[in-house]
mmCIF file of the N, C-alpha and C atoms, coordinates in Angstrom:
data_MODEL
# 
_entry.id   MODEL 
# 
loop_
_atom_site.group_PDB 
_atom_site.id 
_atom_site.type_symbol 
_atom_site.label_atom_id 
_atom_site.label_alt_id 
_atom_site.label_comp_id 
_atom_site.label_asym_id 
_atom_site.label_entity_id 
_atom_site.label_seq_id 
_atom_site.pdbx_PDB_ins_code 
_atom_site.Cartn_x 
_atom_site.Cartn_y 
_atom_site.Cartn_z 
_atom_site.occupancy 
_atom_site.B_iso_or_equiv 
_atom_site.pdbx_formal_charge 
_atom_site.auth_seq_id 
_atom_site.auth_comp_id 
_atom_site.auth_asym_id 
_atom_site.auth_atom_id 
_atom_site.pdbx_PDB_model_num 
ATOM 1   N N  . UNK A 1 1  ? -5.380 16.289 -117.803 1.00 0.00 ? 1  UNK A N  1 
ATOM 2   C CA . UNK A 1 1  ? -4.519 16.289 -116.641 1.00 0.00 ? 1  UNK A CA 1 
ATOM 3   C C  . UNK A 1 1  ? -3.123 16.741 -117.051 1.00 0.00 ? 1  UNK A C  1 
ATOM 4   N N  . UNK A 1 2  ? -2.688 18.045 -117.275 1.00 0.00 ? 2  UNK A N  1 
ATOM 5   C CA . UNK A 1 2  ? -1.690 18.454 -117.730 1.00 0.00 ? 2  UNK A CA 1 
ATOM 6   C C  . UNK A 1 2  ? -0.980 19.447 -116.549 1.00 0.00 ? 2  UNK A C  1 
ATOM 7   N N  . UNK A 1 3  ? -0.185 18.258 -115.852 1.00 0.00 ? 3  UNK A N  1 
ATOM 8   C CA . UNK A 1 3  ? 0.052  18.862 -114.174 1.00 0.00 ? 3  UNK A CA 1 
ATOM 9   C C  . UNK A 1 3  ? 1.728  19.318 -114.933 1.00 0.00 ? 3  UNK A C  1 
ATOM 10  N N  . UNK A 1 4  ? 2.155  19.870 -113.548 1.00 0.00 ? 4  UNK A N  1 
ATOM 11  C CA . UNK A 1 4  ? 3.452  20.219 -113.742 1.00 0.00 ? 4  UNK A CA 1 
ATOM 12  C C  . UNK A 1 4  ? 4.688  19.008 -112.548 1.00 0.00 ? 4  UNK A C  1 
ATOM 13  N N  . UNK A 1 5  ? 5.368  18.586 -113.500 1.00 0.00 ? 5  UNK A N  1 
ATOM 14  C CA . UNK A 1 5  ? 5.869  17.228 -113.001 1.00 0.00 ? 5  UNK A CA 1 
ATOM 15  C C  . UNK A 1 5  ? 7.442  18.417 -111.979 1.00 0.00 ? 5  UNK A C  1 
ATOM 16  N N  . UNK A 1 6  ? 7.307  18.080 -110.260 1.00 0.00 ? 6  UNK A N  1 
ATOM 17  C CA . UNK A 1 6  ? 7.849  18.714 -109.321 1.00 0.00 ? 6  UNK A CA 1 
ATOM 18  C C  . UNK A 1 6  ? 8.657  17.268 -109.195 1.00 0.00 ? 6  UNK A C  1 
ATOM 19  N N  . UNK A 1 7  ? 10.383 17.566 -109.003 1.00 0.00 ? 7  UNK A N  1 
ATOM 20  C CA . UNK A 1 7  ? 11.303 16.727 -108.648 1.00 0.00 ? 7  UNK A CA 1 
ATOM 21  C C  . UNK A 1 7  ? 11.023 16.992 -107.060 1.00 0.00 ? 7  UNK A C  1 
ATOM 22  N N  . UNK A 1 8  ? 10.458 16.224 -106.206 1.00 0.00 ? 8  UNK A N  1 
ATOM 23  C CA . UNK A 1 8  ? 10.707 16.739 -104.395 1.00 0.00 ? 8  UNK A CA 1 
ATOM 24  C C  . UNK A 1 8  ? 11.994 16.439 -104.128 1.00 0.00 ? 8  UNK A C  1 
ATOM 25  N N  . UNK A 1 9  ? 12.797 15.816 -104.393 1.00 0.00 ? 9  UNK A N  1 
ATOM 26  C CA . UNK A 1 9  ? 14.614 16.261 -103.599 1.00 0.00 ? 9  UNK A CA 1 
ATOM 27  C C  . UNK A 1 9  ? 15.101 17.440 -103.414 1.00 0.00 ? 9  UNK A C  1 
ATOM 28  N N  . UNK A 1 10 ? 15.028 18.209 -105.411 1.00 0.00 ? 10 UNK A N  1 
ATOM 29  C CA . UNK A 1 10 ? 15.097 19.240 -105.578 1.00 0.00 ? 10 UNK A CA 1 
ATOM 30  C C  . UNK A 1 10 ? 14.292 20.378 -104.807 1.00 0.00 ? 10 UNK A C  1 
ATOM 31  N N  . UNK A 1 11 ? 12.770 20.009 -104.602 1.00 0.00 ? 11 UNK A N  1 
ATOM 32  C CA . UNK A 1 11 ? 12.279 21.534 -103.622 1.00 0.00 ? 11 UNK A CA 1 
ATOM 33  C C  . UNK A 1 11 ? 12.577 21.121 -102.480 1.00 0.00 ? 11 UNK A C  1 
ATOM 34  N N  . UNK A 1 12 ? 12.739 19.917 -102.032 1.00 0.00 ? 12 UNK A N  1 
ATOM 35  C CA . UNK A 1 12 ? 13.086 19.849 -100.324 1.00 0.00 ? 12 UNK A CA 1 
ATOM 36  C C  . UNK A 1 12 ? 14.716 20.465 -100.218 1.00 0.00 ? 12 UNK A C  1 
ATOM 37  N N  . UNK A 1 13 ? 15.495 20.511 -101.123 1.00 0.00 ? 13 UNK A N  1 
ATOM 38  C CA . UNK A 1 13 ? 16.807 21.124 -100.704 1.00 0.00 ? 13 UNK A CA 1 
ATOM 39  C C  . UNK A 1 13 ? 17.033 22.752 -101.142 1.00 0.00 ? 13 UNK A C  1 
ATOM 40  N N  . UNK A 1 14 ? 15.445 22.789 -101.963 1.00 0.00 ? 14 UNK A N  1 
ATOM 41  C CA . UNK A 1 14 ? 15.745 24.476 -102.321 1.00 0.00 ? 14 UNK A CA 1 
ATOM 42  C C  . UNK A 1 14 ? 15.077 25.028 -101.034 1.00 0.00 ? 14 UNK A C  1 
ATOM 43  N N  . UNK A 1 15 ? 14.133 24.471 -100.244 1.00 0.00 ? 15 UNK A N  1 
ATOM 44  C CA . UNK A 1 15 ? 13.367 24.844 -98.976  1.00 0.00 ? 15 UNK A CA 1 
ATOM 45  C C  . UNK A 1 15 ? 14.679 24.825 -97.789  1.00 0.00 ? 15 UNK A C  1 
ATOM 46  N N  . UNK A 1 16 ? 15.373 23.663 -97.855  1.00 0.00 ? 16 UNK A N  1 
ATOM 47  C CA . UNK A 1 16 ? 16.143 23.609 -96.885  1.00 0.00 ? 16 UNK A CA 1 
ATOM 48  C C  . UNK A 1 16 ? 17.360 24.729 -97.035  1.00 0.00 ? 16 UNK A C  1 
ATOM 49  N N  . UNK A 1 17 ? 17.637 24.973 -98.284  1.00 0.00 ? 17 UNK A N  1 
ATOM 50  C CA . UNK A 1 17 ? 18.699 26.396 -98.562  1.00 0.00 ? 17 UNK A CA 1 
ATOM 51  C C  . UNK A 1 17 ? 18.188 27.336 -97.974  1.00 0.00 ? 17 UNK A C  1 
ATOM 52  N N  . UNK A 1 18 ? 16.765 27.869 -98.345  1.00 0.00 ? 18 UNK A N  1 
ATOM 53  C CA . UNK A 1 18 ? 16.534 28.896 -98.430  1.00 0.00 ? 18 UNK A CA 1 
ATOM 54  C C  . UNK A 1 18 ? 16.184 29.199 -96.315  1.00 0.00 ? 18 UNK A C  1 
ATOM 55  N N  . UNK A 1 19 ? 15.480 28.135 -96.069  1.00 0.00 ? 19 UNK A N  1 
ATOM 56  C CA . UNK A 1 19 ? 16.334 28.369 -94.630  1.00 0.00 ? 19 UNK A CA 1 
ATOM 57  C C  . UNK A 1 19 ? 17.041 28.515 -94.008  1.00 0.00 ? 19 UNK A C  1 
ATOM 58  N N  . UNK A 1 20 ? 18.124 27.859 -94.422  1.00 0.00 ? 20 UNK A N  1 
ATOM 59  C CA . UNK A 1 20 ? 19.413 28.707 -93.936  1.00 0.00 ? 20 UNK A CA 1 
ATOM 60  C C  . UNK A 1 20 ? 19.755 30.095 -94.278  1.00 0.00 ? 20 UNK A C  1 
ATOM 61  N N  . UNK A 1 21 ? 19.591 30.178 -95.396  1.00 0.00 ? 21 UNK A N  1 
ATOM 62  C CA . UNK A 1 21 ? 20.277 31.464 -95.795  1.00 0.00 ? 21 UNK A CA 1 
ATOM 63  C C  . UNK A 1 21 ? 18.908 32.512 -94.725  1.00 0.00 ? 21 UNK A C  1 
ATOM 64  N N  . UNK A 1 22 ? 17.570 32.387 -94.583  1.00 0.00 ? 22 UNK A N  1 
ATOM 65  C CA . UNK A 1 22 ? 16.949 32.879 -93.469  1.00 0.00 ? 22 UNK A CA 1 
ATOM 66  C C  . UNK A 1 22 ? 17.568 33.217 -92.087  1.00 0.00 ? 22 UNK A C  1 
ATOM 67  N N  . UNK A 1 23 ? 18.447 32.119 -91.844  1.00 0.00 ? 23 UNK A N  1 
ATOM 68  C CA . UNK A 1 23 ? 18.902 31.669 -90.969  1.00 0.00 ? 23 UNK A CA 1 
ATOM 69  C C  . UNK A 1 23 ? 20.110 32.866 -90.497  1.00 0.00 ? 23 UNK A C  1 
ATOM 70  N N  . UNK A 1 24 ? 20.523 32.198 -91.598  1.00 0.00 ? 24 UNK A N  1 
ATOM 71  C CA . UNK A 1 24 ? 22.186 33.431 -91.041  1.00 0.00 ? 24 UNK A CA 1 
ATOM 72  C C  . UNK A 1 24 ? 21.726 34.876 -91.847  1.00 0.00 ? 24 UNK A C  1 
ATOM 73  N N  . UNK A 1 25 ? 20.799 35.164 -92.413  1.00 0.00 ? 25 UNK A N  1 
ATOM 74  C CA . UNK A 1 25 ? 20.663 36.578 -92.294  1.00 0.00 ? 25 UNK A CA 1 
ATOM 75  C C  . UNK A 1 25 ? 19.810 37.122 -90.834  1.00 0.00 ? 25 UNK A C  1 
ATOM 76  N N  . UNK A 1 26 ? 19.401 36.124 -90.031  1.00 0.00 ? 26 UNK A N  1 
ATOM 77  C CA . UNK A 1 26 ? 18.855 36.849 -88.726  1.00 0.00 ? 26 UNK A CA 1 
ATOM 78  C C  . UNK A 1 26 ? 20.273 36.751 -87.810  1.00 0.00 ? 26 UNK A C  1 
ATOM 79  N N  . UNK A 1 27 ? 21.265 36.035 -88.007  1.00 0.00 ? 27 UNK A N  1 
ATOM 80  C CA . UNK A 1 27 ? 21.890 35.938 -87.388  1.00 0.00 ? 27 UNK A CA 1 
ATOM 81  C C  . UNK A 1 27 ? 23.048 36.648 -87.406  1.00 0.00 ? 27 UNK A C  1 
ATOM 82  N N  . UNK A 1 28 ? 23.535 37.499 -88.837  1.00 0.00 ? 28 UNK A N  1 
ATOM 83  C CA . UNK A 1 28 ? 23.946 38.685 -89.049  1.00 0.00 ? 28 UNK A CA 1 
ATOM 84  C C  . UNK A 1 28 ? 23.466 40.010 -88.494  1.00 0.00 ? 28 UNK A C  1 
ATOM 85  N N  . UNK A 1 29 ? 21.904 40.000 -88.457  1.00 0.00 ? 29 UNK A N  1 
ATOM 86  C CA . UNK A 1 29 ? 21.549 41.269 -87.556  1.00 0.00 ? 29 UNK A CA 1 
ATOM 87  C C  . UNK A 1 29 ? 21.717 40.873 -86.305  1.00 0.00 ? 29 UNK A C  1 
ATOM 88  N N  . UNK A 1 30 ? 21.613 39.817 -85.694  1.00 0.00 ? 30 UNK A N  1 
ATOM 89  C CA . UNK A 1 30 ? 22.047 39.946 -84.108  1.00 0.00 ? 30 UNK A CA 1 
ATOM 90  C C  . UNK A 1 30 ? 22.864 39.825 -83.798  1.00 0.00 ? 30 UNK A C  1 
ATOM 91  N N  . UNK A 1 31 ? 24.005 39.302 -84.228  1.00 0.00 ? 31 UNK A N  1 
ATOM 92  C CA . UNK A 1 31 ? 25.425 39.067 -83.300  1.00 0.00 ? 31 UNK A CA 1 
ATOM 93  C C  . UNK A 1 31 ? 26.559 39.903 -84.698  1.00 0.00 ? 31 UNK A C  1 
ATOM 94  N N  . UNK A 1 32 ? 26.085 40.444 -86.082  1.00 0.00 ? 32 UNK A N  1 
ATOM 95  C CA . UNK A 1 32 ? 27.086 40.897 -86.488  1.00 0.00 ? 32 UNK A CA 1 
ATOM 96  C C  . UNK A 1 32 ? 27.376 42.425 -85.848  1.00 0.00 ? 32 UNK A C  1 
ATOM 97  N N  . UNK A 1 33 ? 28.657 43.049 -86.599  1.00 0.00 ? 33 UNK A N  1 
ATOM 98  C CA . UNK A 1 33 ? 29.128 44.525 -86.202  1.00 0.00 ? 33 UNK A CA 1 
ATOM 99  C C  . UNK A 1 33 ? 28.828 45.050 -87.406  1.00 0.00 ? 33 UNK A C  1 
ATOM 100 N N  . UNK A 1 34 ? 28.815 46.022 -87.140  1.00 0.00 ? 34 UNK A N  1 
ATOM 101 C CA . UNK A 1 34 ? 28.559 47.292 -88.785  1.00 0.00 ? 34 UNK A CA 1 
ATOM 102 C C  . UNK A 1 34 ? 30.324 47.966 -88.402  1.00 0.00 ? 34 UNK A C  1 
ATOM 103 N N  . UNK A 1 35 ? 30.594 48.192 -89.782  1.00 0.00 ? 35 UNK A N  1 
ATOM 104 C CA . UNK A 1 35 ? 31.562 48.665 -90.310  1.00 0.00 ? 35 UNK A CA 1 
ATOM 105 C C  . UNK A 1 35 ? 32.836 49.735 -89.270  1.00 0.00 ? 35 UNK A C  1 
ATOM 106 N N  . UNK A 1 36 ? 31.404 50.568 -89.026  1.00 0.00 ? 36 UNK A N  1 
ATOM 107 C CA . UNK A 1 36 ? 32.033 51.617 -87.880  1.00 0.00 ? 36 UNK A CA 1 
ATOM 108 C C  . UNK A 1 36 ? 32.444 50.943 -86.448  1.00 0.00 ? 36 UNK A C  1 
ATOM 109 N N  . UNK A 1 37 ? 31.565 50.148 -86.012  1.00 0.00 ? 37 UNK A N  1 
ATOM 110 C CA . UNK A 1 37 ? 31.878 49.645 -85.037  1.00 0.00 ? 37 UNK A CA 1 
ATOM 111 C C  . UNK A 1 37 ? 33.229 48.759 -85.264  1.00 0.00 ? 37 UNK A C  1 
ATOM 112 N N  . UNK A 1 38 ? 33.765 48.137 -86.233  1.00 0.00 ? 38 UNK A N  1 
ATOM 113 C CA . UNK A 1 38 ? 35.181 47.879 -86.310  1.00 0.00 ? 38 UNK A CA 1 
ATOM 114 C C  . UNK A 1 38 ? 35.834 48.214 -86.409  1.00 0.00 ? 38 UNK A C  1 
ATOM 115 N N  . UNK A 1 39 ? 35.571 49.749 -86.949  1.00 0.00 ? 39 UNK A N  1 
ATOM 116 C CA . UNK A 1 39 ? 36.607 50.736 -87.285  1.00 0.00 ? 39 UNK A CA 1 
ATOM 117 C C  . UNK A 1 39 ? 37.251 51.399 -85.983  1.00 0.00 ? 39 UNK A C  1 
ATOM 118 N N  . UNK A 1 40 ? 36.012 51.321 -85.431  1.00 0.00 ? 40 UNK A N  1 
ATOM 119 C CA . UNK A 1 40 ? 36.176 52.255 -83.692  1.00 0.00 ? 40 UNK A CA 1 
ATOM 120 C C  . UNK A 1 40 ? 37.044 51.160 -82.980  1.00 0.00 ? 40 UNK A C  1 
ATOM 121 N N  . UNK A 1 41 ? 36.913 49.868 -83.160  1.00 0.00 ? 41 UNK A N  1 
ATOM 122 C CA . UNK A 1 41 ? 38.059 49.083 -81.935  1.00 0.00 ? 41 UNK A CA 1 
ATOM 123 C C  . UNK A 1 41 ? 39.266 48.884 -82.605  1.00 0.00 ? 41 UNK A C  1 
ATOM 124 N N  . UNK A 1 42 ? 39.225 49.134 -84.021  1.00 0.00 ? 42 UNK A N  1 
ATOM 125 C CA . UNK A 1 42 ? 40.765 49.206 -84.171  1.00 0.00 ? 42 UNK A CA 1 
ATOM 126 C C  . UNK A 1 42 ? 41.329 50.261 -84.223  1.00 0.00 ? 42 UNK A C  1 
ATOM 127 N N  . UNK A 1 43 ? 40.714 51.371 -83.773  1.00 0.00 ? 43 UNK A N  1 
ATOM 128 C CA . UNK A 1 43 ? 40.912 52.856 -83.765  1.00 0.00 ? 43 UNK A CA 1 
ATOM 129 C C  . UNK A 1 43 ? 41.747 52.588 -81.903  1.00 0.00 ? 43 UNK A C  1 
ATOM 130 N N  . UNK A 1 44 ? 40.818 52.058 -81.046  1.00 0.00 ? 44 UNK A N  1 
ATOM 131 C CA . UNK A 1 44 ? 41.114 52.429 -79.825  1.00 0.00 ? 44 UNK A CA 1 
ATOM 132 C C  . UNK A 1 44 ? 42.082 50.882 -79.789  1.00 0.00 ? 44 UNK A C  1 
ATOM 133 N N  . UNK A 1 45 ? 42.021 49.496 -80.720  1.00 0.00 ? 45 UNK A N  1 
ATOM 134 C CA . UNK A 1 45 ? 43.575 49.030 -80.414  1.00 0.00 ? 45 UNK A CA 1 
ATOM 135 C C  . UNK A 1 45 ? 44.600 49.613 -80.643  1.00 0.00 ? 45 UNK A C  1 
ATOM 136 N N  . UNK A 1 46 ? 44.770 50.660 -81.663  1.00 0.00 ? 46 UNK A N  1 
ATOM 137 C CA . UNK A 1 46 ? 45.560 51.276 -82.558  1.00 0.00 ? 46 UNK A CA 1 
ATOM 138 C C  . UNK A 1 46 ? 46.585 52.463 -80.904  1.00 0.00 ? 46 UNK A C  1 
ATOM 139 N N  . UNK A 1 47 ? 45.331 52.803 -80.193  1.00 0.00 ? 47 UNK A N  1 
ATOM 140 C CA . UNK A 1 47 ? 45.601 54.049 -79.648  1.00 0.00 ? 47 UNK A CA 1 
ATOM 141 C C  . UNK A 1 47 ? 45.979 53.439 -78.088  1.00 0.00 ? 47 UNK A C  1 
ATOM 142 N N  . UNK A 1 48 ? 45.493 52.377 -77.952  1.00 0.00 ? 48 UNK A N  1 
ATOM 143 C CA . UNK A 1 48 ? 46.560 50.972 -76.795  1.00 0.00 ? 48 UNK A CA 1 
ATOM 144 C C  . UNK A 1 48 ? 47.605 50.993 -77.190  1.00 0.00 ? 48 UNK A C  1 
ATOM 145 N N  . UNK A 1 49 ? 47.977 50.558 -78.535  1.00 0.00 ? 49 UNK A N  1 
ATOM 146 C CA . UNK A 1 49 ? 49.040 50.684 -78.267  1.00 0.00 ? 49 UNK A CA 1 
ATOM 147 C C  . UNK A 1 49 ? 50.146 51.091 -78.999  1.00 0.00 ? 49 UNK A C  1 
ATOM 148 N N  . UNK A 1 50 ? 49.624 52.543 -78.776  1.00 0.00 ? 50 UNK A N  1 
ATOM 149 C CA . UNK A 1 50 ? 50.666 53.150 -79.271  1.00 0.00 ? 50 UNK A CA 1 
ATOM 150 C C  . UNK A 1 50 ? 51.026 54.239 -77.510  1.00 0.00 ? 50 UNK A C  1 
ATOM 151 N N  . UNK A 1 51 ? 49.848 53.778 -77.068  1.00 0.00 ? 51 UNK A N  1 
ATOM 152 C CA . UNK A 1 51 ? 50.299 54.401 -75.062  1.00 0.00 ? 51 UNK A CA 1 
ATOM 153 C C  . UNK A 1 51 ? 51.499 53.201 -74.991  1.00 0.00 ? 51 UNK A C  1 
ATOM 154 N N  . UNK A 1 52 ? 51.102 52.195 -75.048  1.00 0.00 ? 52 UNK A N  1 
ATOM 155 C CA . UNK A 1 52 ? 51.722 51.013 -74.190  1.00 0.00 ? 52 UNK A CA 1 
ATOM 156 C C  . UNK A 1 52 ? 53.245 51.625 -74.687  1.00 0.00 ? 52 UNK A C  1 
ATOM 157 N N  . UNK A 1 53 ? 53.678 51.488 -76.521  1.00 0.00 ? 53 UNK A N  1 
ATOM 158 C CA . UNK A 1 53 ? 54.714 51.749 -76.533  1.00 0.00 ? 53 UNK A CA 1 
ATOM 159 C C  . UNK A 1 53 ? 55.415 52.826 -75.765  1.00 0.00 ? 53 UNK A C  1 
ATOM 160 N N  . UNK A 1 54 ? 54.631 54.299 -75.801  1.00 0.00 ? 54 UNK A N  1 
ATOM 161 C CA . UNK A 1 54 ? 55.517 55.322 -75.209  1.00 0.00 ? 54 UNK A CA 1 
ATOM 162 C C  . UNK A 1 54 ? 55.682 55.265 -73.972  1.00 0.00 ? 54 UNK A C  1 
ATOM 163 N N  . UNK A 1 55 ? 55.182 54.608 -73.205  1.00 0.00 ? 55 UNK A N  1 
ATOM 164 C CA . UNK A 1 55 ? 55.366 54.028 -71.767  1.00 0.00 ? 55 UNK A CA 1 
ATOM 165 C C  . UNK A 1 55 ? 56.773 53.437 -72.203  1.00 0.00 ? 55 UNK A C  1 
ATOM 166 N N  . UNK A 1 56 ? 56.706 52.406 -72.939  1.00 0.00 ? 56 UNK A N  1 
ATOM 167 C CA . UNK A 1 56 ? 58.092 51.715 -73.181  1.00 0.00 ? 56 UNK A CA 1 
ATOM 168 C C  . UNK A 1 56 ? 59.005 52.808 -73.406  1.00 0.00 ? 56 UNK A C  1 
ATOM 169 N N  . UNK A 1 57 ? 58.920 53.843 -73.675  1.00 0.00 ? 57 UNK A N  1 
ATOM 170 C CA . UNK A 1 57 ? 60.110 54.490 -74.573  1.00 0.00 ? 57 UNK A CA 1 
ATOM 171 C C  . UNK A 1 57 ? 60.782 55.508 -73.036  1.00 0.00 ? 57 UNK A C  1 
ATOM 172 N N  . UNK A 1 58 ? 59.387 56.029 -71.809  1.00 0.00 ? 58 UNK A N  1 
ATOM 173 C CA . UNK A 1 58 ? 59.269 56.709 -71.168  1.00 0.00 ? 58 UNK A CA 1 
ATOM 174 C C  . UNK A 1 58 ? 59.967 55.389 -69.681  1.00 0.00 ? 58 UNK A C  1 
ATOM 175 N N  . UNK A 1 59 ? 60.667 54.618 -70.125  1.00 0.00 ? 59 UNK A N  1 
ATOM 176 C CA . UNK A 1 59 ? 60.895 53.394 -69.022  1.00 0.00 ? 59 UNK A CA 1 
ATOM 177 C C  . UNK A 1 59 ? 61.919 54.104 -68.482  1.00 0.00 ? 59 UNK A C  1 
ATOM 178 N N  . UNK A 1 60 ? 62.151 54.381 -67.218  1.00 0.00 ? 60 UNK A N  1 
ATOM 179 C CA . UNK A 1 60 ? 63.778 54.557 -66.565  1.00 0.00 ? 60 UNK A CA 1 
ATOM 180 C C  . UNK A 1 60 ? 63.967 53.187 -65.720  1.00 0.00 ? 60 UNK A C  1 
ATOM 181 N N  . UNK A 1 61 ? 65.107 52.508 -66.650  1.00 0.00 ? 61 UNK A N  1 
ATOM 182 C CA . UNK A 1 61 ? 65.606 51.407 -65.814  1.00 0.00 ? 61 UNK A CA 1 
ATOM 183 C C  . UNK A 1 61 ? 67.188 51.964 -65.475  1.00 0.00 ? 61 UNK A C  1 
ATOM 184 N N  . UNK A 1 62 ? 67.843 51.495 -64.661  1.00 0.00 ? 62 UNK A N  1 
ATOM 185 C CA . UNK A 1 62 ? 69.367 51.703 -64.504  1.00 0.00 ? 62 UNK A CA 1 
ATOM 186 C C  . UNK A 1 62 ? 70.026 50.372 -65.183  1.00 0.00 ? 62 UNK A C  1 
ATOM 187 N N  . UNK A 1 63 ? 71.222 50.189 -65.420  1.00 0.00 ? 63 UNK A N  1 
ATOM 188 C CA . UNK A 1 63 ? 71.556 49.421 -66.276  1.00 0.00 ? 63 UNK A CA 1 
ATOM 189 C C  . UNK A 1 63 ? 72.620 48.545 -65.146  1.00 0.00 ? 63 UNK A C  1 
ATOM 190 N N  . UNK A 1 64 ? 72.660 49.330 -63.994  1.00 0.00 ? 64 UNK A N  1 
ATOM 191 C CA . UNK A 1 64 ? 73.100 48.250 -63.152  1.00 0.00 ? 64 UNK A CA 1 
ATOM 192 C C  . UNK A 1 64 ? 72.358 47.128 -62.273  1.00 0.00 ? 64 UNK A C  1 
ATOM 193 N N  . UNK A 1 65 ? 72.051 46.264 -61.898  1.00 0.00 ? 65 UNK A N  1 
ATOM 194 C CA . UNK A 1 65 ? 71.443 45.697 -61.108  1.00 0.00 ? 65 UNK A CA 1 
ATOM 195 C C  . UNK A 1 65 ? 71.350 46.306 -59.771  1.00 0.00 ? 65 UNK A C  1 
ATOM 196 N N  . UNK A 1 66 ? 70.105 46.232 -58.631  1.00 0.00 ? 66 UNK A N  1 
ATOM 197 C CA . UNK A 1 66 ? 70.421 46.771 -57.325  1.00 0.00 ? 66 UNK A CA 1 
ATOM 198 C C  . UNK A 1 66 ? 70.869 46.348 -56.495  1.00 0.00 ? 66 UNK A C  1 
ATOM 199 N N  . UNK A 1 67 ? 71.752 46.902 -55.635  1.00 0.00 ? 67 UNK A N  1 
ATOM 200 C CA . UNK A 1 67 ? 73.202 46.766 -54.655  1.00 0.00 ? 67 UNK A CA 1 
ATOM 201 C C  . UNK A 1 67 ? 71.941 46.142 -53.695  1.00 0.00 ? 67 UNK A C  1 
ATOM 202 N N  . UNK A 1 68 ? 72.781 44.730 -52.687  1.00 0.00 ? 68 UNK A N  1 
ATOM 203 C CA . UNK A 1 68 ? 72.013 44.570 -51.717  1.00 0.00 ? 68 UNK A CA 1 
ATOM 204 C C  . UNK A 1 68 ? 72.835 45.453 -50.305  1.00 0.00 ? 68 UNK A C  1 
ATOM 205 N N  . UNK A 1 69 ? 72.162 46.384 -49.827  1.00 0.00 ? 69 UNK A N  1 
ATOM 206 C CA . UNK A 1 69 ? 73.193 46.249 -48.430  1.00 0.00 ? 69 UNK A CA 1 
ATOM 207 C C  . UNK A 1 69 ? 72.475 45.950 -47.331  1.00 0.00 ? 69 UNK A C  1 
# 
C-alpha cells in the first residue's frame, strides 16, 4: 500500500484558485476592451476636447454687461 499521502486544504484551495482565475479570465473576454478600443476613446476624448476649447477661444462676449432699456 504505497499511496501518495494528498494534504485536502491544500487541493481544496488549489481547486478553489484555479476557479477563480477561470473565473476572471471569462470575465476579461466579456466585459474587457482590447487595446485599440482604448486608444479610439481617448483619441475621440482627446478630439472633445480640443472642439470644446476652440469654441472657448471662438467666444464673443462684450465686456460690458447688457443695458436694460
Amino acid at each position: 500500500m504505497s499511496g501518495k499521502i494528498v494534504n485536502l486544504r491544500q487541493t481544496r484551495k488549489r481547486k478553489t484558485r484555479e476557479a477563480a482565475e477561470d473565473k476572471a479570465a471569462d470575465n476579461r473576454v466579456k466585459f474587457g476592451r482590447t487595446k485599440e478600443q482604448k486608444a479610439e476613446d481617448a483619441a475621440a476624448s482627446a478630439r472633445r476636447d480640443k472642439a470644446v476649447e476652440q469654441l472657448e477661444w471662438h467666444r464673443m462676449e462684450s465686456d460690458e454687461p447688457p443695458s436694460k432699456s
